[in-house]
TITIMAR-325988 format. One record per residue (C-alpha): x, y, z; residue number from 1; residue in one letter. Coordinates in nm, 3 decimals. Layout:
+---------+---------+---------+-----+---+
|       x |       y |       z |   k | r |
+---------+---------+---------+-----+---+
|       X |       Y |       Z | NUM | A |
...
+---------+---------+---------+-----+---+
//
This chain:
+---------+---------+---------+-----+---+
|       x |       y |       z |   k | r |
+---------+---------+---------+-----+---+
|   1.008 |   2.069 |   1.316 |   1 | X |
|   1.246 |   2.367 |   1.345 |   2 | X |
|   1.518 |   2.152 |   1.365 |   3 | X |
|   1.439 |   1.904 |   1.097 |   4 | X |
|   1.304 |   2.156 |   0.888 |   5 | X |
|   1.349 |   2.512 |   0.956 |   6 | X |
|   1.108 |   2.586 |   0.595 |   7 | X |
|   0.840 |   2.371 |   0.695 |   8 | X |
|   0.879 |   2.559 |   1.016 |   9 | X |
|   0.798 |   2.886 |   0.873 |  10 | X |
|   0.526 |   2.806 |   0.660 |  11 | X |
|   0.220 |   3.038 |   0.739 |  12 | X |
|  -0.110 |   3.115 |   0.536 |  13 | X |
|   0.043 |   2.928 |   0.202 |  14 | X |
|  -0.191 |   2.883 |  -0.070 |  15 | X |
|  -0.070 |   2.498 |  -0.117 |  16 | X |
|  -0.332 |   2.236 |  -0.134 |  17 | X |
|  -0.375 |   2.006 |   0.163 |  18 | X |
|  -0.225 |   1.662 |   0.017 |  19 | X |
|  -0.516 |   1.415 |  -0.079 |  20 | X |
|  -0.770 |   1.642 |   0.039 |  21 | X |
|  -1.085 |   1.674 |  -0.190 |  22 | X |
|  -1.197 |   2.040 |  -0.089 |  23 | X |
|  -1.029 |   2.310 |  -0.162 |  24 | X |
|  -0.810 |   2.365 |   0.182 |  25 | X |
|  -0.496 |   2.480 |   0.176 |  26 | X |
|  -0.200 |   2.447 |   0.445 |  27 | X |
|  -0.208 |   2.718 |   0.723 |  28 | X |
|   0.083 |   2.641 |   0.946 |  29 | X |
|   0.255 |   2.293 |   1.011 |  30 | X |
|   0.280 |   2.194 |   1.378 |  31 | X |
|   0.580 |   2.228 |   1.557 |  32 | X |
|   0.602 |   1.865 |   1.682 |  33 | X |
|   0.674 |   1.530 |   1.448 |  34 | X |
|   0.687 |   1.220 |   1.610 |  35 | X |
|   0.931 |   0.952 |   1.420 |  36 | X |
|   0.813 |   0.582 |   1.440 |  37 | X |
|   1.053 |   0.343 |   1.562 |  38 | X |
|   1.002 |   0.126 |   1.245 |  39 | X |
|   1.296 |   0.039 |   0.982 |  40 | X |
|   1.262 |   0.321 |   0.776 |  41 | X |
|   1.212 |   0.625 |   1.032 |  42 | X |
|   0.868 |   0.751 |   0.897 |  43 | X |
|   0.759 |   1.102 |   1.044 |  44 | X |
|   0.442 |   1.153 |   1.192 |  45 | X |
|   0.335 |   1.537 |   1.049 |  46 | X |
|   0.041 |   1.717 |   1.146 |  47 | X |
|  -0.027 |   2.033 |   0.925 |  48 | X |
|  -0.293 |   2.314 |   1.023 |  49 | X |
|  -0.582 |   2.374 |   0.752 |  50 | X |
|  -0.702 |   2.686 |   0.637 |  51 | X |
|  -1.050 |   2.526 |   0.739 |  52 | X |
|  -0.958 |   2.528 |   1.112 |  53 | X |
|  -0.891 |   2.147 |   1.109 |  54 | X |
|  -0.563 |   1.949 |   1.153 |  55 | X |
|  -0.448 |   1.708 |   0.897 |  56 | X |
|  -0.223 |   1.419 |   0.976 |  57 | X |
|   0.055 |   1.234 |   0.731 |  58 | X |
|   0.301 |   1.005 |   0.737 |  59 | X |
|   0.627 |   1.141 |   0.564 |  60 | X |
|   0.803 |   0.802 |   0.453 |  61 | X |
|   1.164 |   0.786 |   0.319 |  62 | X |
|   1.349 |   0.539 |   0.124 |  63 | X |
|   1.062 |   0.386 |  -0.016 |  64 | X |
|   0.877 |   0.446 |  -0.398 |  65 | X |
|   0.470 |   0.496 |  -0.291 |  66 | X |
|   0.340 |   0.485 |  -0.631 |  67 | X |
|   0.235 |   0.114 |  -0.599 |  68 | X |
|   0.084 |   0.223 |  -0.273 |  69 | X |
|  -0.120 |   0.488 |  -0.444 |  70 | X |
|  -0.219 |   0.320 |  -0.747 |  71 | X |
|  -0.385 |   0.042 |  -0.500 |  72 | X |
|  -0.578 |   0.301 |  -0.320 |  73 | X |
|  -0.714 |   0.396 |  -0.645 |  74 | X |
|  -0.744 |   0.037 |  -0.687 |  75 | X |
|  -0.973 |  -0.015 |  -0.398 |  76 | X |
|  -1.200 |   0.280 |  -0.466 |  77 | X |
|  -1.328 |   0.104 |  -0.798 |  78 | X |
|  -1.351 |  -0.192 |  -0.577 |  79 | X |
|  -1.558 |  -0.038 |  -0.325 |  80 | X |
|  -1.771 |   0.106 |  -0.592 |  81 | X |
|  -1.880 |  -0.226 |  -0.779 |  82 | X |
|  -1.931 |  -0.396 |  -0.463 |  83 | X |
|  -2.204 |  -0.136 |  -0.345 |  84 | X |
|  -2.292 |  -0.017 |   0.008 |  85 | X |
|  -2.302 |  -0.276 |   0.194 |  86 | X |
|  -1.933 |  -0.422 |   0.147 |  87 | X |
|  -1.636 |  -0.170 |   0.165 |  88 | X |
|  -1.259 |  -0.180 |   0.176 |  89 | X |
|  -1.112 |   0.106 |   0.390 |  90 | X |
|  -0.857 |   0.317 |   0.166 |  91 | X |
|  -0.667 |   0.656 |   0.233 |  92 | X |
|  -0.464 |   0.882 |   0.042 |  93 | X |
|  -0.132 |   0.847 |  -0.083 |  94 | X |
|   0.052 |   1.117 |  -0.210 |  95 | X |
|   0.385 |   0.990 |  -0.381 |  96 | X |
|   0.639 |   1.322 |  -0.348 |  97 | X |
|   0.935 |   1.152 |  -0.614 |  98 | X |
|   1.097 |   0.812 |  -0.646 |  99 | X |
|   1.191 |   0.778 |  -0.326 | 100 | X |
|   0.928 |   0.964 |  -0.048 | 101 | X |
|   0.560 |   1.030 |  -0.035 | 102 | X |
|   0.307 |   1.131 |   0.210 | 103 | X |
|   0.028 |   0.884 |   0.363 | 104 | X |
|  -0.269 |   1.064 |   0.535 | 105 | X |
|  -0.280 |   0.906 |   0.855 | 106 | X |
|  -0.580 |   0.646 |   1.008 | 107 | X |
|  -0.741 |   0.772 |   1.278 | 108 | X |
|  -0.888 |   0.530 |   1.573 | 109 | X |
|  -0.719 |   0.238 |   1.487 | 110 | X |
|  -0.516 |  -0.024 |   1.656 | 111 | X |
|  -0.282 |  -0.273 |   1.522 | 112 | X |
|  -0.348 |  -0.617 |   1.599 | 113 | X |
|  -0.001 |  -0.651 |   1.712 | 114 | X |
|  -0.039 |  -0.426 |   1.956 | 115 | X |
|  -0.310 |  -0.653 |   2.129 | 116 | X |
|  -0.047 |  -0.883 |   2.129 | 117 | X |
|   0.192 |  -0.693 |   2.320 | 118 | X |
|  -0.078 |  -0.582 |   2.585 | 119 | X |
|  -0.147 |  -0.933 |   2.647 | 120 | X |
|   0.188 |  -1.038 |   2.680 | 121 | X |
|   0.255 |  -0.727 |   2.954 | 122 | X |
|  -0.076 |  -0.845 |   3.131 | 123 | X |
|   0.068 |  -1.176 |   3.183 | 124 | X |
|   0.430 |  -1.043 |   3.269 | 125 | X |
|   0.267 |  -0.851 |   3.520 | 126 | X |
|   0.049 |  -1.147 |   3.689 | 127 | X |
|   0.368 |  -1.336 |   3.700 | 128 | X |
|   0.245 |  -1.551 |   3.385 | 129 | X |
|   0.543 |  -1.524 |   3.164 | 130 | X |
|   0.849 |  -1.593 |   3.390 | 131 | X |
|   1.191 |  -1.376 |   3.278 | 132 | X |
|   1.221 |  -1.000 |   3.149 | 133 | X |
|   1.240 |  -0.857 |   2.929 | 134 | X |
|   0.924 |  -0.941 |   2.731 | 135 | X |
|   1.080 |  -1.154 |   2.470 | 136 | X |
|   0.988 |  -1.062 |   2.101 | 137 | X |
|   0.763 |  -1.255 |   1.850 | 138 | X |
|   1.146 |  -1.381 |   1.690 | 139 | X |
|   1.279 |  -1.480 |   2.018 | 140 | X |
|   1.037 |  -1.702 |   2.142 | 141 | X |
|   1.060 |  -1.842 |   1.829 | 142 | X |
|   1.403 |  -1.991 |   1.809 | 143 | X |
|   1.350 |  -2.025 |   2.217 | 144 | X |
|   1.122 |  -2.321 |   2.093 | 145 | X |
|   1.301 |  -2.398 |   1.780 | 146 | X |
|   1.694 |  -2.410 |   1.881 | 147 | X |
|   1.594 |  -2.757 |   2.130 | 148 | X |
|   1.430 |  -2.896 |   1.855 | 149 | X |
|   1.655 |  -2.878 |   1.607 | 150 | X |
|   1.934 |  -2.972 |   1.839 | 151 | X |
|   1.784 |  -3.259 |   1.908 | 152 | X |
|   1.818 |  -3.405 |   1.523 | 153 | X |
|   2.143 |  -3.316 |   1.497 | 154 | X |
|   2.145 |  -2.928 |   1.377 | 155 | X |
|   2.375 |  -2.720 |   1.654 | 156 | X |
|   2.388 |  -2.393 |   1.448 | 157 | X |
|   2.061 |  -2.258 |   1.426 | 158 | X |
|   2.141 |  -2.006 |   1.058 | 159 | X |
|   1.844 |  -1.833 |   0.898 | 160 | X |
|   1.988 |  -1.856 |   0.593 | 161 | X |
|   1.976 |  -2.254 |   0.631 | 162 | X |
|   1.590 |  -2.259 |   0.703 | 163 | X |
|   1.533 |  -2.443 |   0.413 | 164 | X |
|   1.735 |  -2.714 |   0.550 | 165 | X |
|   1.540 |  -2.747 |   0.859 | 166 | X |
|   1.292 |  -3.047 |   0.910 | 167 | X |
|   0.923 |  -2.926 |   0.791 | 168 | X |
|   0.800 |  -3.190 |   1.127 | 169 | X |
|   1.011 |  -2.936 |   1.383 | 170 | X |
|   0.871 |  -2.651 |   1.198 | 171 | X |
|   0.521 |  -2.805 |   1.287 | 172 | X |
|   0.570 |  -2.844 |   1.643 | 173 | X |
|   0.723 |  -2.541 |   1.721 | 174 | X |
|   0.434 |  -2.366 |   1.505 | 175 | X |
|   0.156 |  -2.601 |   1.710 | 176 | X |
|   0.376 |  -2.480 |   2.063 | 177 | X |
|   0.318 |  -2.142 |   1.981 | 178 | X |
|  -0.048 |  -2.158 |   1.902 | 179 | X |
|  -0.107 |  -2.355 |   2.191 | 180 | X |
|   0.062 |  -2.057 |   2.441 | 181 | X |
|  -0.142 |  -1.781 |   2.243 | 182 | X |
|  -0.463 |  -1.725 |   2.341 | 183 | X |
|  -0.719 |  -1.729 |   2.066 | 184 | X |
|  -0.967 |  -1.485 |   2.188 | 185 | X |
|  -0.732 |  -1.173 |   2.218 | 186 | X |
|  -0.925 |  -0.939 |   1.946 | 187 | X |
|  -1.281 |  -1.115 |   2.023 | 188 | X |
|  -1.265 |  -0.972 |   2.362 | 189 | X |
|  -1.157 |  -0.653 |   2.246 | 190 | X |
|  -1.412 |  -0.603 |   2.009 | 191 | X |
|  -1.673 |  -0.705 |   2.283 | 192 | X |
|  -1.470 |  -0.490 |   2.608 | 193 | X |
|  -1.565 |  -0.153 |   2.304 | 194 | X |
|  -1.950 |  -0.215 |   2.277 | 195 | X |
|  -2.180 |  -0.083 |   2.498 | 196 | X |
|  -2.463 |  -0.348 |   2.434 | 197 | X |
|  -2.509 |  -0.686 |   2.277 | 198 | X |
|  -2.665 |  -0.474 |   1.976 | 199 | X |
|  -2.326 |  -0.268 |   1.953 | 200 | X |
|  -2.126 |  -0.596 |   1.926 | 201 | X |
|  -2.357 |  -0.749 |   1.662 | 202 | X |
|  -2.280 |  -0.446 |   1.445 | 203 | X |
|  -1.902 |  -0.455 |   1.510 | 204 | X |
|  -1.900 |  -0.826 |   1.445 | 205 | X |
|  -2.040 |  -0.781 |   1.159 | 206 | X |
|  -1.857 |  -0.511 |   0.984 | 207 | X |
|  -1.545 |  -0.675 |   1.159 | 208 | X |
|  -1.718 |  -0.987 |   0.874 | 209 | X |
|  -1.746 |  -0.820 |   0.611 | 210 | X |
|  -1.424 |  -0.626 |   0.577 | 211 | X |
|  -1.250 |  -0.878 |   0.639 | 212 | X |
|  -1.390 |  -1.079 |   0.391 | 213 | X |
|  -1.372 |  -0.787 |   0.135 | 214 | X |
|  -0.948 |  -0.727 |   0.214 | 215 | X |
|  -0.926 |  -1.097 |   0.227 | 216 | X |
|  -1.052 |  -1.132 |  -0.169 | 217 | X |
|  -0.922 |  -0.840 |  -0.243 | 218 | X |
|  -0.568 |  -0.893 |  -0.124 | 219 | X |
|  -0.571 |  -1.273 |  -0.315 | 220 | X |
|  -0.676 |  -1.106 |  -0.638 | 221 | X |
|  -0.322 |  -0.888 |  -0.609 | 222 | X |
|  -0.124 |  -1.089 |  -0.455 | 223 | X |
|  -0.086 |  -0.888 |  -0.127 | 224 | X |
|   0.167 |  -1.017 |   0.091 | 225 | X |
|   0.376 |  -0.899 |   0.427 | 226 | X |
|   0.064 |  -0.904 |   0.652 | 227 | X |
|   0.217 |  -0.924 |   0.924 | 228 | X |
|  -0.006 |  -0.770 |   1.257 | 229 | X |
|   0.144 |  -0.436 |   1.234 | 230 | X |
|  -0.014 |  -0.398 |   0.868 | 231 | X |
|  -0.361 |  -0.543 |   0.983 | 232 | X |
|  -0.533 |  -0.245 |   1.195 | 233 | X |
|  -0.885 |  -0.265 |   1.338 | 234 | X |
|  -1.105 |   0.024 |   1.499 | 235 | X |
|  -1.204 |  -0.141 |   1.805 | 236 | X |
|  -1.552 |   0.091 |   1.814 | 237 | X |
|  -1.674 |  -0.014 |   1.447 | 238 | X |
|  -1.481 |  -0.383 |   1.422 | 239 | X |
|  -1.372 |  -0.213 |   1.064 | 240 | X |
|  -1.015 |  -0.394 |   0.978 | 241 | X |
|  -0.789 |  -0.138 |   0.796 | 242 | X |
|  -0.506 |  -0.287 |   0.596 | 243 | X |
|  -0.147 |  -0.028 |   0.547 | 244 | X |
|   0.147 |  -0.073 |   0.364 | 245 | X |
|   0.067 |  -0.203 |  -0.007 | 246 | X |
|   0.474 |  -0.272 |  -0.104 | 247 | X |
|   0.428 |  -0.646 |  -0.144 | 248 | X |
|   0.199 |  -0.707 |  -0.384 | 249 | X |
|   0.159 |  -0.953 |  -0.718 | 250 | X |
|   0.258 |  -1.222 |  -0.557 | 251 | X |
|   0.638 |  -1.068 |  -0.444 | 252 | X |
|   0.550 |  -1.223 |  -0.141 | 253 | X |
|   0.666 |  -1.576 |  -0.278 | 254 | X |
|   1.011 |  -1.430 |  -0.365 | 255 | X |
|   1.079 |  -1.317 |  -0.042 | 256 | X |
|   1.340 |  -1.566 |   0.157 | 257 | X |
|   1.093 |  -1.760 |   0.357 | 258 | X |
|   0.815 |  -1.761 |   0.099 | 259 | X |
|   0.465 |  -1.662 |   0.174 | 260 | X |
|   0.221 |  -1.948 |   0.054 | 261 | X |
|  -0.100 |  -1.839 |   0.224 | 262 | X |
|  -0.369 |  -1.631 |  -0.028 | 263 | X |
|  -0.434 |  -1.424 |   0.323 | 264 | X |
|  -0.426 |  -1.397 |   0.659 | 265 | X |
|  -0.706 |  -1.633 |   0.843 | 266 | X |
|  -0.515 |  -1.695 |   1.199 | 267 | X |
|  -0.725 |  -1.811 |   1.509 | 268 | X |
|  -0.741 |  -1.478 |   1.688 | 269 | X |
|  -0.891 |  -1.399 |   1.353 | 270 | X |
|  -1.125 |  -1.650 |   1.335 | 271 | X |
|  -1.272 |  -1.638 |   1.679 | 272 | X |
|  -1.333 |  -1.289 |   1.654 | 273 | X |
|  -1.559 |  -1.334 |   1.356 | 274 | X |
|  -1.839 |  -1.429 |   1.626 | 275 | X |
|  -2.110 |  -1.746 |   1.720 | 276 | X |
|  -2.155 |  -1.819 |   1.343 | 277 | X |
|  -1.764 |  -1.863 |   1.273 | 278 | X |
|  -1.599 |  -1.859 |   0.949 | 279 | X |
|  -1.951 |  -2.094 |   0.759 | 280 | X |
|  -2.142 |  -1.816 |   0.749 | 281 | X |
|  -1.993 |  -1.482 |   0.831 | 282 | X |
|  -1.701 |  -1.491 |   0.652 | 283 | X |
|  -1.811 |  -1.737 |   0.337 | 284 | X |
|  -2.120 |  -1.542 |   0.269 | 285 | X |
|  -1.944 |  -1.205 |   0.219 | 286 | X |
|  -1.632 |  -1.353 |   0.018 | 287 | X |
|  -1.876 |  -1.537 |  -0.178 | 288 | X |
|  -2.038 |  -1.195 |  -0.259 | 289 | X |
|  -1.685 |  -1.018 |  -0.292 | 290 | X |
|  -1.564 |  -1.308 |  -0.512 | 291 | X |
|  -1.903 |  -1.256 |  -0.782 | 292 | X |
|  -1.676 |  -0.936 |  -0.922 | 293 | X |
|  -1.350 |  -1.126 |  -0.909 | 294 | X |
|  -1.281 |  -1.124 |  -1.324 | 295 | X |
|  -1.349 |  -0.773 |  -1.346 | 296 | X |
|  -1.173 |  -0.680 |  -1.016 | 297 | X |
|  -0.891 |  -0.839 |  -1.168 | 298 | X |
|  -0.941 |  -0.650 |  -1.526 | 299 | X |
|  -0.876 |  -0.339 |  -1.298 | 300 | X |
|  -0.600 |  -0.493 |  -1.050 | 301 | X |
|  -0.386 |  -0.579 |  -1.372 | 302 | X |
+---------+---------+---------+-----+---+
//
């Protein structure tokens, strides 16, 4: 912090208000150490001391306008208080600082679903599963499977900007190739490996259910796009799936250069996770409940 900031450094005993915080605490000290996140943007990972004798964790993000962000989080705590107790979507505060930055109080004891991914994918490295190193990305084993395929009806320069000229059938089988190497039970496991009994699981499973169900709805009704598994978090203790970055929403999804046509995310890994009674009962019975409030949800979302 001293060398990114040398006045953050030297704040001690302000009187400012800890950002997004409720009760009156105010910022002691900021901690010495940031951690940036090897994303696109840079964000900062800031911890600041409270007067209360508790730390407080934030994401400082540049280059990007977190109003939407914030106004979604306000969004979701109607939400959350027409659908009652029993059916919740997780939201946090965002603080926007201008146009251009903001502060996002960070999740605690969560896990992208990515990142299950990626242990996976080491596991099998390691057992001598996946042959070659390094681990190739999610992109590269996609045009690994794609650049043969399109070769073979007459397309020799594979050009992203030319996806739309690509045949939808090579699309397919390169989509079915990659389900077929991924295993579907990646999160289920996970979610079981964290519960101490069958009892435990039961409860995860089913707030794993019903959250998803809830940011499933939810994210239809605004058109929430760019889920990809670093924006999908779970907390592997509770099963509660935690949804981040709010930037694509009313359908600017669809605009994007390869459009997203999906209402939400609904993938095997999430499917299998959702327990015995599969997506029939756990997951239609809670949308159907979410989906009773979708007119005035919608009032509120627009």
């Amino acid at each position: 912090m001293e060398n990114i900031s040398p006045s953050l450094a030297k704040l001690k005993d302000t009187l400012i208000a800890m950002p997004g915080v409720k009760k009156p605490v105010t910022i002691k000290s900021v901690v010495n150490f940031v951690a940036i996140l090897p994303t696109k943007t840079k964000p900062k990972k800031l911890v600041f001391n409270g007067s209360d004798g508790k730390m407080y964790t934030y994401l400082f993000k540049g280059l990007e306008d977190l109003h939407l962000d914030e106004r979604i989080m306000q969004f979701l705590s109607i939400a959350n208080t027409m659908l009652g107790d029993n059916l919740r979507a997780h939201h946090y505060s965002v603080i926007p600082l201008g146009p251009r930055s903001g502060l996002i109080s960070w999740v605690d004891n969560v896990t992208p679903i990515f990142s299950l991914y990626k242990k996976w994918q080491q596991r099998e490295a390691s057992n001598g599963s996946i042959e070659g190193a390094p681990i190739m990305r999610p992109s590269e084993l996609f045009y690994s499977k794609l650049m043969p395929l399109l070769k073979e009806v007459g397309i020799t320069k594979v050009d992203p900007l030319q996806r739309k000229k690509w045949p939808l059938s090579v699309l397919k089988k390169v989509l079915v190739e990659l389900m077929r190497s991924t295993p579907t039970h990646l999160l289920s496991k996970e979610l079981w490996c964290h519960s101490a009994n069958a009892g435990a699981w039961w409860r995860s499973c089913k707030l794993y259910s019903t959250s998803l169900a809830v940011m499933s709805i939810i994210g239809y009704i605004i058109g929430l796009g760019d889920r990809h598994l670093d924006n999908v978090l779970v907390n592997l203790n509770t099963g509660e799936v935690v949804h981040i970055d709010y930037n694509v929403c009313f359908e600017k999804g669809k605009t994007l250069r390869v459009p997203e046509k999906v209402p939400f995310r609904l993938t095997p890994n999430f499917r299998a996770a959702l327990g015995v009674t599969g997506i029939e009962v756990s997951l239609y019975l809670f949308s159907k409940l979410v989906y009773k409030n979708k007119v005035v949800l919608i009032q509120y979302a627009f």
